[in-house]
C-alpha positions as a printed NumPy array, in Angstrom:
array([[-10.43 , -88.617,  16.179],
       [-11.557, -85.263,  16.299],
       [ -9.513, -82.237,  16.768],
       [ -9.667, -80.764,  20.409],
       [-10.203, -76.757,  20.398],
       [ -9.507, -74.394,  23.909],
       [-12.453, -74.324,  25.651],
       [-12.8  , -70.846,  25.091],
       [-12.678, -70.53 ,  21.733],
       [-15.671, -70.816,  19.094],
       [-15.121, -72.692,  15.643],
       [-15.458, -69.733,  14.255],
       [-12.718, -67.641,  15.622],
       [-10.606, -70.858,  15.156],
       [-10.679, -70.586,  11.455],
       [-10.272, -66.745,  11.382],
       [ -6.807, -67.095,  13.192],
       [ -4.284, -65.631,  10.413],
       [ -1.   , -67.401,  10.922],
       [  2.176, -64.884,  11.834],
       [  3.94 , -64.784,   8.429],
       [  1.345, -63.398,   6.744],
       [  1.38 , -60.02 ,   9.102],
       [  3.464, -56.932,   7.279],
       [  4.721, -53.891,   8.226],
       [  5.367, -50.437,   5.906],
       [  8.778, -50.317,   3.865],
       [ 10.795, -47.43 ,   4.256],
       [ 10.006, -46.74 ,   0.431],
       [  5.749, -46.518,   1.522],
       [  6.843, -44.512,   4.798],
       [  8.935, -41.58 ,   2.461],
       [  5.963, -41.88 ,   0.215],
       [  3.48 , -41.374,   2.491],
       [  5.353, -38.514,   4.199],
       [  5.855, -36.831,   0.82 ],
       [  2.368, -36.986,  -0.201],
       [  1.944, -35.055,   3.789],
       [  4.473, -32.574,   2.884],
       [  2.861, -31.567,  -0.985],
       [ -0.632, -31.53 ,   0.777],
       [  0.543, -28.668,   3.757],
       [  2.558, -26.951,   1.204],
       [ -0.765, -26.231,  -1.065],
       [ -2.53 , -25.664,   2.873],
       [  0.279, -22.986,   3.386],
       [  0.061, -21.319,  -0.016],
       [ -4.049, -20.874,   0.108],
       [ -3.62 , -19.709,   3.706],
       [ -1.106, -17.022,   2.854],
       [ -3.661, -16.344,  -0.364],
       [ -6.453, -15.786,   1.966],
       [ -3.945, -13.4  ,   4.212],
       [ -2.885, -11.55 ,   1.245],
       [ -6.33 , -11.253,  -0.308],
       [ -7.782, -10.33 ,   3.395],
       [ -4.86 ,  -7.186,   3.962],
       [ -5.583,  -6.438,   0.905],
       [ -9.619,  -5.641,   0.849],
       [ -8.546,  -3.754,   3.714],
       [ -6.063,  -1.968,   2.227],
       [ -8.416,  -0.846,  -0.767],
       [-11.14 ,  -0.378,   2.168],
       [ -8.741,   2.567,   4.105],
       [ -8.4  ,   4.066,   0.47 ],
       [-12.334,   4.548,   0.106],
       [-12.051,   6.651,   3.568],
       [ -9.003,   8.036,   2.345],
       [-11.367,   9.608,  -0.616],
       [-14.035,  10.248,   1.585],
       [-11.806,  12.521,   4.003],
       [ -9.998,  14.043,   0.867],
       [-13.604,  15.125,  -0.639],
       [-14.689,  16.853,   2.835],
       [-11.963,  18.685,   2.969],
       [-12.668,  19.951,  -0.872],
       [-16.435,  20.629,   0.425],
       [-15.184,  22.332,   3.504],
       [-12.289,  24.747,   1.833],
       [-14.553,  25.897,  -1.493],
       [-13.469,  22.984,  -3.202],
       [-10.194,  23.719,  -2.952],
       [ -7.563,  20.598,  -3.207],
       [ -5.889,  19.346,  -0.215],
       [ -2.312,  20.293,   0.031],
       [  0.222,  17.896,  -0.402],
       [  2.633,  20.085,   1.308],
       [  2.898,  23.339,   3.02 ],
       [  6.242,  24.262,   4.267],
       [  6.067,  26.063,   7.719],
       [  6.61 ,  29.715,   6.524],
       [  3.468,  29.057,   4.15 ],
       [  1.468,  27.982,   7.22 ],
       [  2.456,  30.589,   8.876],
       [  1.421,  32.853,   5.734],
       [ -1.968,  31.162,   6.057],
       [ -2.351,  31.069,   9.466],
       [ -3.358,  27.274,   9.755],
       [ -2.609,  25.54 ,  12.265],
       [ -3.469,  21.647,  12.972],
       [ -4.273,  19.441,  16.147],
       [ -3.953,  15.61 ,  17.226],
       [ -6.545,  13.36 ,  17.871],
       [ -6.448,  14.995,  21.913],
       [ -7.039,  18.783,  20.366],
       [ -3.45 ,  19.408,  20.923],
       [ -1.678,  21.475,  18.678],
       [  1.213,  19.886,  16.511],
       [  4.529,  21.694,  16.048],
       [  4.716,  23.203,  12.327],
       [  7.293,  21.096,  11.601],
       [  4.63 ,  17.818,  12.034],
       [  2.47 ,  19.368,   9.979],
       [  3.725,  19.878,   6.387],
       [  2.899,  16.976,   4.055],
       [ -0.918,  16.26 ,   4.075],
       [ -1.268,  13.415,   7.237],
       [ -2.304,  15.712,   9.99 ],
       [ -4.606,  17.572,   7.541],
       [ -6.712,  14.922,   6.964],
       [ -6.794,  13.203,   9.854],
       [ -9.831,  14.961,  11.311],
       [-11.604,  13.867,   8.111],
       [-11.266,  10.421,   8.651],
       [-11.642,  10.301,  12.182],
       [ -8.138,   9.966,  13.013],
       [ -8.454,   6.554,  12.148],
       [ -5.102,   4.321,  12.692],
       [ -6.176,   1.94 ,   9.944],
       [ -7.117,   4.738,   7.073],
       [ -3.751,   6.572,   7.65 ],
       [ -0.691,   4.065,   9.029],
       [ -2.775,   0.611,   8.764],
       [  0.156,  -0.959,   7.129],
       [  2.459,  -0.788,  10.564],
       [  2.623,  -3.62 ,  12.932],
       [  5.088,  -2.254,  15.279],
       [  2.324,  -0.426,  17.346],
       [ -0.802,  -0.647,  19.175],
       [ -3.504,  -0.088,  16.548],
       [ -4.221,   3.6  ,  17.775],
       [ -2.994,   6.286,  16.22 ],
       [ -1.913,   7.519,  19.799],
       [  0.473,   5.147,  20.037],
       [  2.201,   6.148,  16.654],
       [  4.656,   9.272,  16.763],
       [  3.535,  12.243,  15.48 ],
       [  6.348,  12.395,  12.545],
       [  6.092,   9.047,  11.887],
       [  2.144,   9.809,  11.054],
       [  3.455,  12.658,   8.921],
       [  6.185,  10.694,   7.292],
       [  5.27 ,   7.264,   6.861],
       [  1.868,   7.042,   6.198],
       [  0.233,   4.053,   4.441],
       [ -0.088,   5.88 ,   1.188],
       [  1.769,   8.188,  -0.956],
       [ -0.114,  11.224,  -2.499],
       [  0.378,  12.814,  -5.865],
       [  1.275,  15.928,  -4.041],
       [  3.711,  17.474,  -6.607],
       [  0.743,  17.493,  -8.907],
       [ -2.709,  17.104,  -6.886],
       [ -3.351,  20.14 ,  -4.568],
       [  0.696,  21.576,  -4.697],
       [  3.936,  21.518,  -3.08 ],
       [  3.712,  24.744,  -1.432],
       [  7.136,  26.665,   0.183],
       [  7.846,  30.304,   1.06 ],
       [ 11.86 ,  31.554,   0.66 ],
       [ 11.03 ,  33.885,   3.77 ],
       [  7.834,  34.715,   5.927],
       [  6.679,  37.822,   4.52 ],
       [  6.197,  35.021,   1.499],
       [  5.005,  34.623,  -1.409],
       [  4.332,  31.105,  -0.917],
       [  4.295,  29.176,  -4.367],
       [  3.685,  25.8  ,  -5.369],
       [  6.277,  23.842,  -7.288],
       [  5.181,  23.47 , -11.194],
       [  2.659,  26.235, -10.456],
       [  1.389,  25.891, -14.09 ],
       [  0.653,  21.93 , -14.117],
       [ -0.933,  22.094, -10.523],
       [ -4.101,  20.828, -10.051],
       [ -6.336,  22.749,  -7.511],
       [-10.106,  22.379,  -7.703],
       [-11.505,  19.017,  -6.926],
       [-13.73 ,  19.249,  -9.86 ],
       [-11.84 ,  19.995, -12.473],
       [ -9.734,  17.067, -13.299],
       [-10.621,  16.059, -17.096],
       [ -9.114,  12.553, -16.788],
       [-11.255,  11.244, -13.115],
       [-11.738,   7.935, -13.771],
       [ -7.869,   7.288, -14.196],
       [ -6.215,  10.265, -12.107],
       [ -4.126,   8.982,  -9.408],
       [ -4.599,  10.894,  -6.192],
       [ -2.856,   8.44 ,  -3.971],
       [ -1.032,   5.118,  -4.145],
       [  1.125,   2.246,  -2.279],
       [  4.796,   4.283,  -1.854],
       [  7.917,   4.066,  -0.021],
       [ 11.254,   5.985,  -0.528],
       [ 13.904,   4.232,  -2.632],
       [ 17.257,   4.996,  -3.4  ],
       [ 18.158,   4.369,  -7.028],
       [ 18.588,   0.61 ,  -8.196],
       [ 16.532,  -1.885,  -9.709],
       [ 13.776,  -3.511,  -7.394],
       [ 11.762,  -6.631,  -8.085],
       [  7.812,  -7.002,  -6.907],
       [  7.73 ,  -8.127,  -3.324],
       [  3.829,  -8.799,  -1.721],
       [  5.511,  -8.78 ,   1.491],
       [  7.182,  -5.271,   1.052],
       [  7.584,  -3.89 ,   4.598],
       [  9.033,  -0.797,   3.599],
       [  8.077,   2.259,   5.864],
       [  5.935,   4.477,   3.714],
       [  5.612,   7.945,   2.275],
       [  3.877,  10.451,   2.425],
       [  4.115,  11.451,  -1.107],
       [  4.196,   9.352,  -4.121],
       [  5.973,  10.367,  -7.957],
       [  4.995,  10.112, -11.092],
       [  7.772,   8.656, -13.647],
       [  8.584,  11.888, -14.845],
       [  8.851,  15.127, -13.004],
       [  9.485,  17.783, -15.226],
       [ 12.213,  16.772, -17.641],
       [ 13.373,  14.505, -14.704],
       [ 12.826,  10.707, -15.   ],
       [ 12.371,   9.197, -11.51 ],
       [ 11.598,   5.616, -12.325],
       [ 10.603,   2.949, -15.129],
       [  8.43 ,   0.075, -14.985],
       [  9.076,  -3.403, -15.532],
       [ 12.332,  -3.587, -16.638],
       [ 13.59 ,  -7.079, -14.989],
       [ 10.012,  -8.642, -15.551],
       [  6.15 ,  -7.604, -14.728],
       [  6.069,  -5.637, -10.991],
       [  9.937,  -4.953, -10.973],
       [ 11.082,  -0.934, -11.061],
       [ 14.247,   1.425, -11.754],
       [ 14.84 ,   4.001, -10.004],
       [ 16.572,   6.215, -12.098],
       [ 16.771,   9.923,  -9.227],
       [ 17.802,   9.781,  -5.623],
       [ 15.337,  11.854,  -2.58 ],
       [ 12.406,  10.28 ,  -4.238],
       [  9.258,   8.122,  -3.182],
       [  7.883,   5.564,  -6.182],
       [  5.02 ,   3.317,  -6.138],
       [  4.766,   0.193,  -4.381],
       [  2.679,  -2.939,  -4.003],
       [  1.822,  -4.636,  -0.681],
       [ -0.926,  -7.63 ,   0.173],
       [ -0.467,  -8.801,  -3.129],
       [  1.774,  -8.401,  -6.312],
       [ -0.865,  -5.084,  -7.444],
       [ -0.151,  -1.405,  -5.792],
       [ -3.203,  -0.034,  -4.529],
       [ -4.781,   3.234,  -6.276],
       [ -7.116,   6.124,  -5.55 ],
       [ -8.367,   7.362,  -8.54 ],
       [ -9.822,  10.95 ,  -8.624],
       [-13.744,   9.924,  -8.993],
       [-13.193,   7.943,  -5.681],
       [-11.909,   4.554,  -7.505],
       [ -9.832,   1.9  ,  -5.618],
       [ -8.053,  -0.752,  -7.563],
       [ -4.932,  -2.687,  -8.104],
       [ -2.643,  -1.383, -10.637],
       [  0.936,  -2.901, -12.202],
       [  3.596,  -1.244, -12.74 ],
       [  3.183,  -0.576, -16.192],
       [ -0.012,   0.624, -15.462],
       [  0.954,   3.319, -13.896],
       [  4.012,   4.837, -16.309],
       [  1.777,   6.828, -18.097],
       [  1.778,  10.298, -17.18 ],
       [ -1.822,  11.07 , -18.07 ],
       [ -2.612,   9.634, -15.102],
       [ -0.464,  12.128, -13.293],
       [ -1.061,  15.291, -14.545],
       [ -3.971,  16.795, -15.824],
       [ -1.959,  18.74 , -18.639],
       [ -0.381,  15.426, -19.973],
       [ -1.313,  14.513, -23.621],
       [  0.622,  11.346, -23.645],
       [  2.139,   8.385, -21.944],
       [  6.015,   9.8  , -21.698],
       [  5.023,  13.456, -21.53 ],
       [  7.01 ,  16.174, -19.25 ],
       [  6.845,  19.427, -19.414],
       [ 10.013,  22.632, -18.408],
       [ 11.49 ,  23.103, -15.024],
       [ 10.204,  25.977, -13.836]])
């Protein structure tokens, strides 16, 4: 006798029919495996993304440096190749009857006005990405920034004890003088070193302690950067708790510092942008023009 099949069914389907025991689901040991092979694969996602981040902040950190040289080299061409001033205390503006505006032609107090921010700022077009680009507490117009804050805390430190001079005036009948007179560099053509003289870099003020490399440093900035040694003064050492990490040996000072990336950024005096170390940078040829060797300093004057 045959067999009898539904009158819907084909042979076919009959004999593909897989009977219920043979039906599994995932063990808990598959399920943990499967979510840890998730969790490794968006961990590696995260790290490339935050790569790319880092590697995209900073091309455009080295990018505001390049206009940062560009406005620093119009100024030389516009003042007889005379170095921009790192700092000019308010008697010695008043001794060289300067004065400086905002980006709406409106005079800026004296007091705004001494480190090198608001100087330059016409040269770069008062561009909010060449001189605070770092910030993300405002607007990305220099508008919205404070004046002192622009004067302050600017993206980059310069090598102002050094490059161009610390200028200050006991009284306003003057003289004005710049700090280490005899070490100051003040023509924009005669640095012998140009390749590897640092004009600006990544800073921030730090009190002394030891400090480890952070990419995500969010420390404001400064608007002046030192080398290791300032005179017979040693300021800060390099990589003394592993590559990137920093002393800071003096107090009321502003060091080097890296952000986008475990390398600081550099301006170099022939216009070069790169990424430095640490240990790069403790060498004070690359500080002073007069140096003649790595751990040089010179007297207090």
């Amino acid at each position: 006798m045959s067999r009898l099949l539904h009158p819907t069914a084909s042979p076919l389907m009959a004999s593909r029919v897989l009977p219920r025991s043979t039906l599994r689901a995932f063990t808990l040991v598959e399920l943990l495996v499967v979510i840890g092979v998730i969790a490794i694969l968006l961990g590696l996602l995260l790290t490339g993304l935050r790569a790319a981040i880092g590697a995209g902040g900073k091309s455009r950190e080295l990018s505001a440096l390049r206009q940062v040289y560009y406005g620093w080299s119009m100024y030389a061409t516009n003042s007889e190749e005379r170095v921009l001033p790192g700092f000019l205390d308010e008697n010695t503006q008043a001794l060289w009857n300067v004065e400086y505006r905002d980006m709406a032609r409106q005079d800026l107090d004296p007091d705004l006005t001494q480190a090198w921010p608001w100087r330059l700022a016409p040269y770069v077009d008062f561009s909010w990405e060449v001189l605070v680009g770092y910030r993300t507490d405002y607007d990305k117009e220099l508008a919205a920034v404070p004046a002192a804050d622009v004067q302050a805390e600017p993206a980059f430190g310069y090598n102002a004890v050094y490059t161009g001079g610390w200028w200050t005036s006991p009284n306003p009948s003057g003289p004005a003088l710049p700090r280490f007179d005899r070490y100051v560099t003040r023509a924009a053509g005669s640095f012998s070193r140009p390749d590897s003289m640092i004009l600006f870099a990544g800073s921030a003020a730090r009190s002394p302690g030891f400090y480890k490399s952070n990419s995500d440093d969010q420390f404001p900035g400064s608007h002046w950067v030192s080398p290791p040694n300032q005179a017979t003064t040693e300021i800060w050492r390099g990589d003394t708790e592993g590559p990137g990490s920093i002393e800071v040996l003096a107090s009321n000072v502003s060091v080097p510092i890296n952000r986008n990336g475990p390398a600081i950024s550099v301006l170099t005096s022939d216009g070069g942008v790169q990424g430095s170390t640490m240990d790069d940078l403790f060498d004070m040829r690359r500080w002073v023009d007069a140096a003649t060797s790595k751990e040089w300093t010179h007297p207090p004057e």
